[in-house]
C-alpha positions, 0 to 999 in steps of 0.5 A, a space after each residue: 251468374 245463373 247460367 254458371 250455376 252460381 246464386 247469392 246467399 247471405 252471410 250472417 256472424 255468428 258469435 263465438 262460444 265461450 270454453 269451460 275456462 272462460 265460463 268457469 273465468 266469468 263465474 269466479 269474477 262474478 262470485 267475487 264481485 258478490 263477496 266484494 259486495 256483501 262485505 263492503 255494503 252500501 259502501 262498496 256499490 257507491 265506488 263502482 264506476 261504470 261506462 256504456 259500451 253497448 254495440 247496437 246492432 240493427 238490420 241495414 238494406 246496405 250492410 245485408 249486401 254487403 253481406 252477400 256471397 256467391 256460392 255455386 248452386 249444388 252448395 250449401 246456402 245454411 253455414 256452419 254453426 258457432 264453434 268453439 275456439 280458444 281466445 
């Protein structure tokens, strides 16, 4: 592929940034979580029920090349930056 003046980058993910709505979402969730808190004591932290949903992500020899992209040497090799998109 050199000699087509093709070569291998990797290609990451990136997450999406939040918009001023989801932030502004979030923020009045948690302050009345807070409210729910200080109101209910003791009381209300014990009927919180919780669960794991953790995504571990660990760097794979096997999951990087899958990762991998031809792009013809006079391109870019850094890709663009997050941007913002509504969900």
């Amino acid at each position: 592929m050199g000699k087509l003046g093709y070569r291998k980058f990797c290609v990451q993910w990136v997450p999406k940034m939040l918009t001023e709505i989801h932030k502004t979402s979030r923020m009045g969730a948690a302050l009345e979580f807070l409210s729910w808190c200080h109101t209910g004591g003791e009381d209300f932290l014990n009927r919180i029920v919780t669960g794991n949903e953790t995504w571990v992500a660990h760097v794979n020899v096997e999951k990087k090349q899958r990762s991998m992209a031809w792009g013809h040497t006079g391109s870019p090799t850094r890709l663009r930056k997050a941007r913002q998109t509504l969900s």
